[in-house]
Each structure stands twice: as C-alpha cells, then as structure tokens.
N, C-alpha and C positions, 0 to 999 in steps of 0.2 A: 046019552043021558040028557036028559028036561034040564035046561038051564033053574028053572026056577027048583027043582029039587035038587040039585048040585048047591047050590044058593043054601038053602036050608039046612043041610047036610053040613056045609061049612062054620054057617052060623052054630048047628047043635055042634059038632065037633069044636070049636075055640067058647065054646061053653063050658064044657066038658073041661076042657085044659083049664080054665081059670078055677072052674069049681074044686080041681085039682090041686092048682098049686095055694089056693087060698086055703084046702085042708091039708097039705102041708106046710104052709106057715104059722097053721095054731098047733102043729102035731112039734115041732121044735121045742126044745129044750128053753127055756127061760134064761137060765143062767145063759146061755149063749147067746140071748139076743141082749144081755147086760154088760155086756162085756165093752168097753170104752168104744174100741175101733170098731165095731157092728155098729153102735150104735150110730156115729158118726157118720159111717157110709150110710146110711138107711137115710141121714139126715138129709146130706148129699145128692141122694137120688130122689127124693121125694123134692128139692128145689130145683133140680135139673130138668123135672118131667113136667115141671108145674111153666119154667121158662120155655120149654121149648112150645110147649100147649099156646103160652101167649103169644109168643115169635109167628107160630105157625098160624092163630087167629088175625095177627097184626098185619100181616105181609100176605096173606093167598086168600084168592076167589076158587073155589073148586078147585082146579091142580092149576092155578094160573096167579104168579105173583101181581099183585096190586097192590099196588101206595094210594092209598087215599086218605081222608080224615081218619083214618083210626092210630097210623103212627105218630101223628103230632099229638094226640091224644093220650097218647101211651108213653110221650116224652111227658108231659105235663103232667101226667100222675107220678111217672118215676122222678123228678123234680119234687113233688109234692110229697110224698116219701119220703126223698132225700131230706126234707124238711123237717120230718116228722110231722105232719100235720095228720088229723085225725083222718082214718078210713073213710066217712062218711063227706070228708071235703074232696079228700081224693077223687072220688067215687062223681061228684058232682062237677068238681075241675076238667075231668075228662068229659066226662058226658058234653057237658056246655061248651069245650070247645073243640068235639066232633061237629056237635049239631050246628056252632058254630060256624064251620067251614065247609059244613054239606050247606046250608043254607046262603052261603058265599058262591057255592058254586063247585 
C-alpha cells in the first residue's frame, strides 16, 4: 500500500474515533456527569493533559529533549503564578526572559 494513502487512511480513521467519542460524551446522561467524583476527575484530567502539553513543549525539539531558554522561562512564569500576578505579566515575564537568554546566547 502507497504510504501517503496509508497516511490518510490513518488520519480519516482517529477521525472517525474522536468524532466518536465526542458523540458519546454529549449522548451521557447529565446527572452522571454531576455527580461530585466525575466531576472532579474530569477536573484532574483536564490539568494533567494541559501539564503534560507544557512539559512536553518545554523539554523536546522533534523526538530529541532540549534545555534551552524556554525552561527558565517556564520557571519565571510558574514563580509569577505562584505570586498571583496577573496573566498578562506572566505572559510577558516569560516571553522577556526567553528572548532574554536566546539573545545572551
């Protein structure tokens, strides 16, 4: 089989499955997703997927870990956080001292 239609084939099929299970998650019952403990794992995984998203943008080039300005940047926002300081300082604390440190070298 043609790699590039094997490709495609893959792509429409994990289509297929999402479109799937996202009409299985409006076809649930309501009351069931009110329920304390759902609700809580739902909460759980949805900050799990969202850490692991950043970890994995902070630490890898293609399939190859790299350290470079984006973890010291990722400290300084989670500091800035930890602060409470608003999004939009966060958001520029990082930036400036990525750019910072790429521009150092």
């Amino acid at each position: 089989m043609n790699p590039d239609v094997a490709t495609w084939l893959a792509v429409l099929a994990a289509s297929a499955v999402c479109f799937g299970i996202k009409l299985v998650g409006h076809l649930v019952p309501e009351h069931w997703l009110a329920e304390p403990r759902v609700a809580r794992t739902a909460s759980l995984v949805t900050v799990a997927l969202l850490a692991a998203l950043v970890a994995v943008q902070t630490v890898t080039t293609g399939q190859a870990v790299s350290l470079d300005a984006r973890l010291p940047a990722l400290v300084v926002a989670a500091v800035a956080l930890a602060l409470r300081a608003p999004f939009v300082v966060v958001v520029i604390l990082a930036a400036g001292t990525a750019a910072g440190l790429r521009a150092l070298g």
